[in-house]
C-alpha positions in Angstrom: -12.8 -14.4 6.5 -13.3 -11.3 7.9 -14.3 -8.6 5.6 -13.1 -5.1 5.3 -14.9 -2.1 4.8 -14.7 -0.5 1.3 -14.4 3.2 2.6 -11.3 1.5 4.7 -9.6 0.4 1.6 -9.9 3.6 -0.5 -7.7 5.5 2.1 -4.4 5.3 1.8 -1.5 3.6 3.0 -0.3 6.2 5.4 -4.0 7.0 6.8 -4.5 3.7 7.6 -1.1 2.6 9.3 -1.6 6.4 11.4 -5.0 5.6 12.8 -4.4 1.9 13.0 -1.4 2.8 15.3 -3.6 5.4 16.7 -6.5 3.7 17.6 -3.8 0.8 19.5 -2.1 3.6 21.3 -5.6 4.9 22.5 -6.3 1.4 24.2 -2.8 1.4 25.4 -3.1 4.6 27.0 -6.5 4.1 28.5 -5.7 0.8 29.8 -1.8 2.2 31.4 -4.4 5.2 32.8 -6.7 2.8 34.2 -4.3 0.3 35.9 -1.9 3.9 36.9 -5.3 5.1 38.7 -6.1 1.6 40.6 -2.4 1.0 41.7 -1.8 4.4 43.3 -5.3 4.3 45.0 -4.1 0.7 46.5 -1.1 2.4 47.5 -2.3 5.3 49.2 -5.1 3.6 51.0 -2.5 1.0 52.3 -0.3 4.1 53.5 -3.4 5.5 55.5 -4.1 1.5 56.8 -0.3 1.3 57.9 -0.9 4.9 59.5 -4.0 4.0 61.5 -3.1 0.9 62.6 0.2 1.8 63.6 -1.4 4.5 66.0 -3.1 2.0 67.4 -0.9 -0.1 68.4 0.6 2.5 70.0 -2.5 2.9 72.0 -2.5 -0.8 72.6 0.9 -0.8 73.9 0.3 1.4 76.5 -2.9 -0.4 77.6 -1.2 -2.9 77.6 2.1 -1.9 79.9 -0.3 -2.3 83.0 -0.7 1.8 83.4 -3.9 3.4 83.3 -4.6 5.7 79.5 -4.2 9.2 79.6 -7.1 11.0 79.4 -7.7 11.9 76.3 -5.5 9.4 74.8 -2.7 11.6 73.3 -2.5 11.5 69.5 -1.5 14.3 67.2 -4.1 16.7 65.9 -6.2 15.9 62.8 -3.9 12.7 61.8 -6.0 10.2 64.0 -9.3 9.6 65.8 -8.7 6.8 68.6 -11.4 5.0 70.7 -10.6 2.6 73.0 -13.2 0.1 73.8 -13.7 -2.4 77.3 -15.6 -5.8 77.4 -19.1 -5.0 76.9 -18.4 -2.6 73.8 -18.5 0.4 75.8 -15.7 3.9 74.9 -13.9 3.5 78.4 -11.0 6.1 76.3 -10.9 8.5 73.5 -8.9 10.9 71.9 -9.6 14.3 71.5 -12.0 14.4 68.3 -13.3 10.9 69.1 -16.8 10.7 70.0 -16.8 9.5 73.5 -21.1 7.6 73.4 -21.1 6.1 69.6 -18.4 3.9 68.6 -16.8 3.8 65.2 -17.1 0.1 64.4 -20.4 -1.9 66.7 -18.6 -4.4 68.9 -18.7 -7.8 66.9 -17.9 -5.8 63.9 -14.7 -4.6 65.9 -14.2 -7.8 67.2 -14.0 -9.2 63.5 -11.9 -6.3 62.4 -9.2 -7.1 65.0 -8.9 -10.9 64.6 -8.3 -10.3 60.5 -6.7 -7.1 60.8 -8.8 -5.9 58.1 -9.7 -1.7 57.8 -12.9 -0.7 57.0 -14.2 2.3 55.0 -16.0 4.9 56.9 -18.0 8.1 56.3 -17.4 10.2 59.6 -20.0 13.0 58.9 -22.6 10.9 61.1 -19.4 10.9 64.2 -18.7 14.7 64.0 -16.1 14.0 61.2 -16.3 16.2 57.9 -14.1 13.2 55.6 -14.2 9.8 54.9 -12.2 7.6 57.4 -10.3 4.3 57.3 -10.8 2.5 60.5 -8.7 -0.3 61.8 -8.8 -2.6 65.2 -6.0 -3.6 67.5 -6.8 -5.6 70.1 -5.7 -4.7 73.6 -5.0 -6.8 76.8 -8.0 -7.1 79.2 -10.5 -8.0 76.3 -10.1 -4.2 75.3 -10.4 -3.1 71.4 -8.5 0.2 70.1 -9.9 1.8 67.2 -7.9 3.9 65.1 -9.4 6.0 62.1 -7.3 8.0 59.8 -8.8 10.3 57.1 -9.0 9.5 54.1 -9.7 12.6 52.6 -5.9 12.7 50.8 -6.8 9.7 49.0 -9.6 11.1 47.4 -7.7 14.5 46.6 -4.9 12.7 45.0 -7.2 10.3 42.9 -9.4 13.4 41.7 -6.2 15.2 40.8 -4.9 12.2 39.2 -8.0 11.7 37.1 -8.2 15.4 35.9 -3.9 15.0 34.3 -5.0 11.8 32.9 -8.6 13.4 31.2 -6.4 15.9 30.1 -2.9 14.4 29.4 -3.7 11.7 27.5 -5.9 12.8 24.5 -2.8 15.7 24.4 -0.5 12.6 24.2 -2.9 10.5 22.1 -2.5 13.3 19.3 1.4 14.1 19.7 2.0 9.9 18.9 -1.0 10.2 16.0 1.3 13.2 14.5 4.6 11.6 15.3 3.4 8.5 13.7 2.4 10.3 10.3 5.1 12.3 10.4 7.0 8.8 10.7 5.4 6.7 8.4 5.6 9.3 5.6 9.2 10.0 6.2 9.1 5.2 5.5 6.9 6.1 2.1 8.9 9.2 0.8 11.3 7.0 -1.0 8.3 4.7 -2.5 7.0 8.3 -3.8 10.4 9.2 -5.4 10.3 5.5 -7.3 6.7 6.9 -8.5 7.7 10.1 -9.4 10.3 8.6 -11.2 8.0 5.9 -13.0 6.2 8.9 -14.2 8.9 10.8 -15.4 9.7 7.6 -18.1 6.8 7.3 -18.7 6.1 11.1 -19.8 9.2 11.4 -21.7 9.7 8.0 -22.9 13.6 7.9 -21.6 14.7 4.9 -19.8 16.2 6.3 -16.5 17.3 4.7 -13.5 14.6 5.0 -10.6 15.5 6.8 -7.5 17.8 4.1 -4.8 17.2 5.0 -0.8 20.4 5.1 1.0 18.8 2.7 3.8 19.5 -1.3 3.1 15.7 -2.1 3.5 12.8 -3.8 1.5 12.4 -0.3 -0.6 16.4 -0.6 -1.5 15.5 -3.8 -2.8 12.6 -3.5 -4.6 14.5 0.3 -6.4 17.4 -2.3 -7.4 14.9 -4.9 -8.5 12.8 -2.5 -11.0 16.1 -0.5 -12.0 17.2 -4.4 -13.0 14.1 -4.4 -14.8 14.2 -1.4 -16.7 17.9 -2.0 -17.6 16.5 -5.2 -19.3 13.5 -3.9 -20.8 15.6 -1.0 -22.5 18.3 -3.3 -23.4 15.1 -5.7 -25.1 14.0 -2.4 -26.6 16.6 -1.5 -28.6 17.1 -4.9 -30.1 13.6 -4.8 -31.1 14.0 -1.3 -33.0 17.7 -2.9 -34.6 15.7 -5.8 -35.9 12.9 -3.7 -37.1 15.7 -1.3 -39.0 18.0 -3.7 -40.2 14.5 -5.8 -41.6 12.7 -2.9 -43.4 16.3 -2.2 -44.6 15.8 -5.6 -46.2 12.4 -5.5 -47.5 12.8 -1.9 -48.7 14.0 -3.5 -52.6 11.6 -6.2 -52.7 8.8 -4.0 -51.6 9.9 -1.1 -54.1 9.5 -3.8 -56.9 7.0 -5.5 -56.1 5.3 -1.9 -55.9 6.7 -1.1 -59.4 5.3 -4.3 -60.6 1.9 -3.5 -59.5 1.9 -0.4 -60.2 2.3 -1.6 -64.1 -0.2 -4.0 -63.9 -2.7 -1.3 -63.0 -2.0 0.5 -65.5 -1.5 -2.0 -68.0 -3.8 -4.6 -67.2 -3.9 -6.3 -70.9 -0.4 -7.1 -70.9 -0.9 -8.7 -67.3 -3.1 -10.9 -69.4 -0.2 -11.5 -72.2 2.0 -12.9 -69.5 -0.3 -15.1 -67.5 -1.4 -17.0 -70.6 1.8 -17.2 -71.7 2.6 -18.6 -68.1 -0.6 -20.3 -69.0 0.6 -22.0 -72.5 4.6 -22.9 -70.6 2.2 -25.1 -67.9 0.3 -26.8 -70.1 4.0 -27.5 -72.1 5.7 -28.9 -68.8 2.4 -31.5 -68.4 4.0 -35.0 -69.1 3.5 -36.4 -72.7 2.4 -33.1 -73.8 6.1 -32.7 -75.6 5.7 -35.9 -77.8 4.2 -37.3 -80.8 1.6 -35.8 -82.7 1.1 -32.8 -80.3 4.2 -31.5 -80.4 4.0 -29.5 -83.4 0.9 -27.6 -82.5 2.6 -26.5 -79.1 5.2 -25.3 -81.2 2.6 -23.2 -82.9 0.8 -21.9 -80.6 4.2 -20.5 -78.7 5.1 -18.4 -82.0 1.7 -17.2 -81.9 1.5 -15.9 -78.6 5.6 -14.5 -79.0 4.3 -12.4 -81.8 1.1 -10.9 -80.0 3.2 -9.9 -76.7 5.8 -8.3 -79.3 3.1 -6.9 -81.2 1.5 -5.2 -78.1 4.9 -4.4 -76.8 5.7 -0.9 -79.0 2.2 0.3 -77.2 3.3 0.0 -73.9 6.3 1.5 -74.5 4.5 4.4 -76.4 1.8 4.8 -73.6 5.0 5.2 -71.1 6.2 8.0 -73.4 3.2 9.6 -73.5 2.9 9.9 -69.7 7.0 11.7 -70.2 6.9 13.5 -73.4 3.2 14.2 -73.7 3.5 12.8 -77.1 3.7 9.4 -79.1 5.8 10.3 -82.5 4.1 9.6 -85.7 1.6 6.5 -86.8 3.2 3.0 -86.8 3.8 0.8 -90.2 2.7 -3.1 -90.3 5.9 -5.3 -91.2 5.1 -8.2 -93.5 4.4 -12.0 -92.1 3.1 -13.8 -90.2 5.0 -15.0 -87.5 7.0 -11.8 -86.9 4.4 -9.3 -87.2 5.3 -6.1 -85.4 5.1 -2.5 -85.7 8.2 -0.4 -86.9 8.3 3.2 -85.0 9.9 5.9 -86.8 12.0 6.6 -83.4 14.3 2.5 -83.7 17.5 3.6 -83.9 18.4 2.8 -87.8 15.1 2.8 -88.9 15.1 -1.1 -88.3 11.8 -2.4 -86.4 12.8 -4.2 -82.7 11.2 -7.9 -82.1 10.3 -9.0 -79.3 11.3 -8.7 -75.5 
């Protein structure tokens, strides 16, 4: 698989489409110069080939019409150069310009020229001839060749003029596409910026808001329907989170507040803590099976009242510690009660004087 370059992926989108396209439209336009150059050359040098040779026929036809050639052969000024040639390859007619002792084409080469009606290139500085000539053969009766050259000199003036518009034309073109393309694909990603301006609007303020929709029925209208979708279900998931989270702290608020409070008195109180989990203690070792019959039942008994009386014993101190931490004070010294199984404290504070047992 062909790799890409890194520096090609960091740029972005719209760099790379614009010199992608650009780079395509270069080739483009260097190949439509190329082929534009090579088809108007072909054309003009066929004009100057159908120019030449049809002066020479001309020339043939009235060699041919049994009258002797005028002398010079008549052709109009600077268009054509015309040499007629007899048998043994020798100028026995010319016009004007023509060099009447050199012939333009050697006299097989003419012969050649004039069976396959091909033109040949010629430089005409060596025959008198400042510009390059096209020279075509015609053959004549009596065994005679006519030679007919036209300049070639336009061709070479339009090309060179032709060459200069496209050096200059086409980088000027090349750069008016590369800016119409940017100019084009960022007009394509302006509504895929608006969805990302958008994206980071919700996500600064924390506000679900619907994105941004492009009026054109494309891929980017889809894909702004397809997230708005998204965030209308993601808002809608939101909110049912935050009810479920309310209406459950809601219901954990009492239990947590008691199960606070009850902590909160163990730390302080951690000896009556101890009270109740051997008392929890002594009530599962009761619930054991057989441990309610026969001879142990009576010492179960016992040990119940014992442990009633010490958590009712120690009670009157808790409650006197928890007045101390309202009043500051704990009223006056306790008196001992008499017996043993309901020994308590009596507090000067019982309503009635009477001492309270138990929980």
């Amino acid at each position: 698989m062909l790799s890409v370059p890194r520096w090609w992926r960091r740029r972005s989108l719209r760099a790379r489409v614009t010199v992608t396209t650009t780079v395509g439209l270069a080739v483009a336009l260097v190949a439509a110069a190329m082929l534009l150059r090579s088809e108007l050359r072909a054309t003009l040098t066929s004009g100057v080939d159908s120019t030449a040779r049809q002066g020479a026929r001309e020339v043939a036809a009235l060699a041919n019409s049994n009258r002797p050639l005028p002398n010079p052969v008549p052709v109009v000024a600077g268009t054509l150069t015309v040499q007629v040639l007899g048998p043994g390859g020798r100028i026995v007619d010319a016009s004007p310009t023509a060099d009447r002792l050199v012939p333009l084409l050697p006299p097989a080469q003419a012969a050649a020229a004039a069976r396959n009606g091909r033109a040949t290139l010629l430089d005409g500085r060596p025959f008198g001839i400042p510009y390059l000539m096209r020279v075509v053969a015609v053959p004549a009766s009596g065994h005679e060749i006519v030679l007919s050259a036209a300049a070639y000199s336009q061709v070479d003036d339009s090309m060179m003029a032709l060459t200069r518009a496209l050096l200059v034309g086409t980088p000027l073109l090349l750069l008016l596409l590369a800016g119409a393309t940017w100019l084009v694909v960022g007009s394509t990603l302006r509504p895929i910026s608006a969805l990302r301006r958008g994206a980071q609007v919700i996500t600064a303020t924390g506000v679900t808001r619907e994105l941004p929709v492009p009026q054109a029925r494309d891929e980017v209208h889809v894909l702004a329907v397809t997230l708005n979708d998204m965030l209308t279900r993601l808002d809608a998931a939101q909110q049912r989170q935050r009810r479920l989270v309310s209406d459950t702290a809601h219901e954990l608020r009492s239990p947590i507040a008691s199960i606070r409070a009850q902590l909160e008195v163990a730390l302080d109180h951690p000896e009556q803590q101890a009270l109740r989990s051997g008392h929890r203690g002594g009530r599962a070792r009761r619930r054991r099976p057989g441990a309610g019959h026969g001879a142990d039942r009576w010492p179960v008994r016992r040990h119940r009242r014992r442990r009633r009386a010490a958590a009712n014993a120690a009670e009157p101190d808790r409650q006197c510690h928890a007045l101390r931490k309202v009043r500051g004070r704990c009223g006056s010294a306790p008196r001992r009660g008499r017996g043993r199984a309901h020994r308590v404290r009596r507090w000067p504070w019982h309503p009635g004087g009477r001492p309270r047992a138990g929980l």
